[in-house]
C-alpha positions in Angstrom: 0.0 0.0 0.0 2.8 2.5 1.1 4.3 2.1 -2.9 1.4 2.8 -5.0 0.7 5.4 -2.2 4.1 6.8 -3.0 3.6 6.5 -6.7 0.3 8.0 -7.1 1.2 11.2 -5.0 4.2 12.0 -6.3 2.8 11.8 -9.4 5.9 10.2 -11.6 5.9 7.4 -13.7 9.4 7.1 -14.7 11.0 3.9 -14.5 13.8 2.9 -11.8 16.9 3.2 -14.3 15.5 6.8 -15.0 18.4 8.6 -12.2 19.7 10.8 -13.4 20.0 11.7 -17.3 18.4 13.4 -19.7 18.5 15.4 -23.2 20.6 18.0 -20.9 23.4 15.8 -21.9 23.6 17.2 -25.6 24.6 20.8 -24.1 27.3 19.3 -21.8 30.4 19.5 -24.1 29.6 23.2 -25.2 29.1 23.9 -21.1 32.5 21.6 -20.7 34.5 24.0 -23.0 33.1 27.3 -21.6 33.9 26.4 -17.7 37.2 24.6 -18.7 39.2 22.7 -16.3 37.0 24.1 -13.5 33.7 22.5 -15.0 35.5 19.2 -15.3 36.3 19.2 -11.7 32.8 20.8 -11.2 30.7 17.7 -13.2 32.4 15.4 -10.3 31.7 17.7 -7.5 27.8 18.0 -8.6 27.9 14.3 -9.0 28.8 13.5 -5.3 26.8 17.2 -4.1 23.4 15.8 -6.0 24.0 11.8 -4.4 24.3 13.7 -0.8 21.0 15.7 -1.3 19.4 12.6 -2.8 20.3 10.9 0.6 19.2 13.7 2.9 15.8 14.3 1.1 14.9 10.2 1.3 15.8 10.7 5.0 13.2 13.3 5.7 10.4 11.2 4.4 11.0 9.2 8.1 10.2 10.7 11.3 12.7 12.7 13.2 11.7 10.7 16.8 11.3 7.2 15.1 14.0 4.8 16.4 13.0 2.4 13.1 13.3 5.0 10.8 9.4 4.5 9.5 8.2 5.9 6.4 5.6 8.9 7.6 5.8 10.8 4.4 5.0 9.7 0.5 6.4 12.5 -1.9 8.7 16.1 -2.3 5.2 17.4 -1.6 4.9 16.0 1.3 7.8 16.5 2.9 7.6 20.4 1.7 4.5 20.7 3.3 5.1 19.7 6.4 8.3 22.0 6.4 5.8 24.8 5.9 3.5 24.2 8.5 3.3 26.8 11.2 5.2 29.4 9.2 2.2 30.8 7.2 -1.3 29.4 6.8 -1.0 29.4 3.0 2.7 28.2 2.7 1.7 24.4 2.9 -0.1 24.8 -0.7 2.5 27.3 -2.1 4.8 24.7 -1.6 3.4 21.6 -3.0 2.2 24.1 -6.2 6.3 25.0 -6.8 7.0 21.5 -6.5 3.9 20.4 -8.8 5.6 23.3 -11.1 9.2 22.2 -10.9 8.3 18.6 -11.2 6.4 19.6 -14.5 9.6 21.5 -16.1 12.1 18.6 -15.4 9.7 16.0 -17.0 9.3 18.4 -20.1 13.3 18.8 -20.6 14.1 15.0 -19.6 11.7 13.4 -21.9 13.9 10.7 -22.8 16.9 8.9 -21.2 17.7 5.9 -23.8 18.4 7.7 -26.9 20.8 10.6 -25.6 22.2 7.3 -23.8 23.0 5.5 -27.1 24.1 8.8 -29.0 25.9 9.5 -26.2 27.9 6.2 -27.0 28.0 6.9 -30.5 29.5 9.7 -30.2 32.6 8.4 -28.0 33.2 6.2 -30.2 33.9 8.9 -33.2 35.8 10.5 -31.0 38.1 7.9 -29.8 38.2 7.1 -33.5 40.1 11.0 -33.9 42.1 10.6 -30.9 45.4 11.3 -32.7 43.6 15.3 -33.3 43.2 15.6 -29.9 45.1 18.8 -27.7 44.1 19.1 -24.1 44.4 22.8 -25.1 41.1 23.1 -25.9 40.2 23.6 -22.1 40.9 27.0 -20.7 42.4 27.4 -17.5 40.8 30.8 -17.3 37.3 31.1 -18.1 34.8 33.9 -18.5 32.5 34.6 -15.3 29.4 34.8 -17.2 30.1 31.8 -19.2 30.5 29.7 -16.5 27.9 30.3 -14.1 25.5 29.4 -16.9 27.4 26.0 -17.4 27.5 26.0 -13.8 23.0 25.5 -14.4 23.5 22.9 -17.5 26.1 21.1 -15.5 23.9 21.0 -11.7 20.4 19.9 -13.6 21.6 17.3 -16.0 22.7 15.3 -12.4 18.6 16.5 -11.2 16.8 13.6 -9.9 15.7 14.5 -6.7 11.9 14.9 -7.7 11.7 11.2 -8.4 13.5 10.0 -5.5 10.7 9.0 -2.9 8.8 7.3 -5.1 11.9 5.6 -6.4 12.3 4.5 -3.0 9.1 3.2 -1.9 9.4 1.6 -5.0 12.4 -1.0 -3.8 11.8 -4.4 -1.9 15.2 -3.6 0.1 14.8 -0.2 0.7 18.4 -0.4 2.8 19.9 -0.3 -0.9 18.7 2.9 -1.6 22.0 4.4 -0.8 24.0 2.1 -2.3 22.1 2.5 -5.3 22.2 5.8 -5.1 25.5 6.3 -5.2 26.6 3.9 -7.9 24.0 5.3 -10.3 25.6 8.8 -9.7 28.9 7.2 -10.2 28.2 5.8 -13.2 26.3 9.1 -14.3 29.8 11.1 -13.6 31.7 8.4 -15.2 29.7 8.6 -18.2 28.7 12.3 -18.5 32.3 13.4 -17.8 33.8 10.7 -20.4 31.2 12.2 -23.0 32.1 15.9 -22.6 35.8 15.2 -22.1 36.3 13.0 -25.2 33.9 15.8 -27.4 35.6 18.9 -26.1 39.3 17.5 -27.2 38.1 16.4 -30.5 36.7 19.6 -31.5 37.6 22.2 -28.9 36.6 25.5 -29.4 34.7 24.6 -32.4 32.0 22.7 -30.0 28.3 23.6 -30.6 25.6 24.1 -28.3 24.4 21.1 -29.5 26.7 18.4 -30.5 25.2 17.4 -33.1 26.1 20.2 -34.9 29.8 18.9 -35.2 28.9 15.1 -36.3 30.1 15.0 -40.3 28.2 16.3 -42.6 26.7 13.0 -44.4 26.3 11.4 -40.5 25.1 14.5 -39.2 21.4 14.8 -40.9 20.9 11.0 -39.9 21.2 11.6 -35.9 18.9 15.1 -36.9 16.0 13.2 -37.8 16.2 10.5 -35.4 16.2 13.1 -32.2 13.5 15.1 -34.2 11.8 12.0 -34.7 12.6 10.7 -30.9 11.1 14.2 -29.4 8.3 14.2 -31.8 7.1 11.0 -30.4 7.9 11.2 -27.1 6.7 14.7 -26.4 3.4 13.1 -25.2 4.0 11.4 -22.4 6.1 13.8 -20.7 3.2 16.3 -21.9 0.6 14.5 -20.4 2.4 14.0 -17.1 3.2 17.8 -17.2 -0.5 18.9 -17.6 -1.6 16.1 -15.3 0.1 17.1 -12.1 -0.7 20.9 -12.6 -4.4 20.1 -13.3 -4.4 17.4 -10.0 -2.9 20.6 -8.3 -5.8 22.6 -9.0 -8.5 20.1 -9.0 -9.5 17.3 -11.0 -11.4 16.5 -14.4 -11.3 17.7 -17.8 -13.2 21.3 -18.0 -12.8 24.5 -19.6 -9.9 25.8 -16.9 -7.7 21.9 -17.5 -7.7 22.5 -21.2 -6.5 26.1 -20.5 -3.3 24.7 -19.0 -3.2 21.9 -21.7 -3.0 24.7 -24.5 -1.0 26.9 -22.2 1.9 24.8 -21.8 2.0 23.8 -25.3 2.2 27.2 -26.4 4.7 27.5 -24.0 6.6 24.8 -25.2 6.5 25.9 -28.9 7.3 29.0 -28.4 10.7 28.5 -26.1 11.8 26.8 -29.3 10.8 29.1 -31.8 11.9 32.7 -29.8 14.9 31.2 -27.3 18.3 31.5 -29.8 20.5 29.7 -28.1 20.1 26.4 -26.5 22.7 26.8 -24.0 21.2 29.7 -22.3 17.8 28.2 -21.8 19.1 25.3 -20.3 21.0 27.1 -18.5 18.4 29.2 -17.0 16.4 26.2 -16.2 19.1 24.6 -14.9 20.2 27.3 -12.5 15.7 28.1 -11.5 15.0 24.3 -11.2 17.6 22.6 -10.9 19.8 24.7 -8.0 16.7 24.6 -6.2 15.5 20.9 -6.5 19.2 19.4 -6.2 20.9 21.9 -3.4 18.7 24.3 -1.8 15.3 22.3 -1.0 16.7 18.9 0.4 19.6 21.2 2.7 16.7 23.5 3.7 14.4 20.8 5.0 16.9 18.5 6.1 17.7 21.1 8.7 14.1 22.2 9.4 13.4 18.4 9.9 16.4 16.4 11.4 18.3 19.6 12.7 17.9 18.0 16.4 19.6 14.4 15.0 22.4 16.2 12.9 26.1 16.3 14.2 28.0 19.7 13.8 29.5 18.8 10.8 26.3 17.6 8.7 24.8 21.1 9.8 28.1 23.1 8.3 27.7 20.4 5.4 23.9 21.2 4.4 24.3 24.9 5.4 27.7 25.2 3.0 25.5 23.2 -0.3 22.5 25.5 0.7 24.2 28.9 0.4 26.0 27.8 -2.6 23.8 26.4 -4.2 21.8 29.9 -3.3 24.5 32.1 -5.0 24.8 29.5 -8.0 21.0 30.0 -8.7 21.0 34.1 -8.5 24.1 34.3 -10.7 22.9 32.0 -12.9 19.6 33.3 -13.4 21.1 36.8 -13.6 23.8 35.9 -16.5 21.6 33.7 -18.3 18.4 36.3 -18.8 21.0 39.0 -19.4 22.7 36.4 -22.3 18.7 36.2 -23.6 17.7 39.5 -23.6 20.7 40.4 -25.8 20.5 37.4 -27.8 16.4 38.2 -28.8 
């Protein structure tokens, strides 16, 4: 009862293997050869940062005075609102909304985890095949502010998974694995991830596109075109439908004149991101550094000190405290530099 209770509040339906990836991972090169040597060393750090806040949201779905660590809470929602409780009567249902919202914009950008997967590999591949073109000049040891606290949002949401995480849990018959799983998925995610942008950034260097694509030969390149249009033509839907669902289940229930509203709203939306954005970089970037700093390092630090502050040693409080106001500052700049790099870009 407590996993389809978990599943059907927290409203996801992604699969188990679905932590963490993502079409984010086409942008990571072009974010690799902005940030240089310091976004190499920072796809590892977010790797381990985004497994720690992982741990620490999972442990806030148990109570703080339960000696068998029991499950009390389903969801992100859940736990959010019971953070807000006695601040403000309203804040409980503010929260679960910006969750609802937040959970909604990761499922549009993440539509698909297989295919960026396999051209992931692909790509490696006709990289390693150029190896003897290579030069580890290609990443700067100095790098442009602005430049990198944008990759500093690509590089923090393509590791985002935190949304998914309780229900991922319930979801295991040895839920004492969580952790372990946890941290050899984000292993492998770094391993992979890091391998991708490292191998794409020395074969091309400063050439390297927003979207990698871009770079692939010209008689390969309008191959892997079609099959990513084709892929995010037909999986659009489901991630659509999820989107629509949980901001209509946040509002009430049912199909009426107000649920098709947000059904046309957010396609609109969607269509016209692609149409008036003009560069890919910076919209990720932007949603990585709204979404992304918030889901992965600001929300699970925040409330597990509201929550487990009385059970934490010194140094997990300093540890939380250090991600949250980083995490903080990564998310202003971010957001700043990115909608400054749109408005001029428009």
């Amino acid at each position: 009862r407590n996993r389809s209770s978990a599943k059907s509040r927290d409203g996801s339906r992604r699969p188990p293997n679905s932590t963490p990836s993502g079409i984010f991972v086409l942008g990571l090169p072009f974010a690799l050869v902005r940030s240089g040597y310091v976004g190499l060393a920072l796809m590892v750090l977010s790797a381990w940062v985004c497994n720690h806040t992982g741990r620490i949201l999972v442990a806030c779905l148990r109570g703080s005075d339960s000696v068998l660590k029991v499950r009390v809470r389903h969801s992100y929602q859940d736990i959010v609102e019971v953070t807000c409780k006695g601040l403000w009567a309203k804040w409980p249902g503010v929260g679960r909304w910006m969750i609802n919202v937040a959970q909604s914009t990761y499922s549009i950008y993440n539509i698909d985890i297989i295919t960026p997967n396999l051209f992931s590999l692909l790509v490696m591949l006709y990289c390693l095949s150029r190896a003897n073109s290579w030069s580890w000049s290609s990443l700067p040891l100095s790098v442009d502010p602005e430049d990198f606290l944008v990759s500093v949002g690509v590089i923090i949401f393509s590791y985002t998974s935190q949304i998914f995480l309780p229900s991922l849990e319930g979801s295991m018959e040895d839920r004492g694995q969580f952790n372990a799983m946890l941290g050899w998925t984000h292993g492998a995610a770094c391993i992979m991830k890091t391998m991708f942008s490292l191998l794409a950034v020395l074969t091309w260097g400063a050439e390297t596109s927003e979207v990698i694509t871009d770079n692939l030969p010209s008689n390969f390149r309008p191959l892997v075109n079609m099959c990513l249009l084709a892929k995010a033509l037909l999986s659009y839907p489901l991630p659509f439908y999820s989107a629509t669902e949980i901001l209509q289940n946040a509002g009430g229930r049912g199909l009426s004149c107000p649920a098709l509203l947000v059904r046309g709203a957010l396609l609109m939306t969607s269509y016209l991101l692609a149409l008036l954005v003009p560069r890919f970089s910076l919209l990720m970037g932007l949603t990585g550094s709204v979404t992304g700093s918030a889901m992965s390092l600001i929300l699970p630090c925040l409330l597990h000190l509201r929550l487990q502050w009385g059970r934490l040693t010194a140094r997990e409080r300093l540890l939380d405290v250090c991600i949250l106001v980083l995490g903080a500052i990564c998310s202003v700049c971010g957001v700043i530099c990115s909608v400054r790099r749109l408005v001029e870009g428009v």
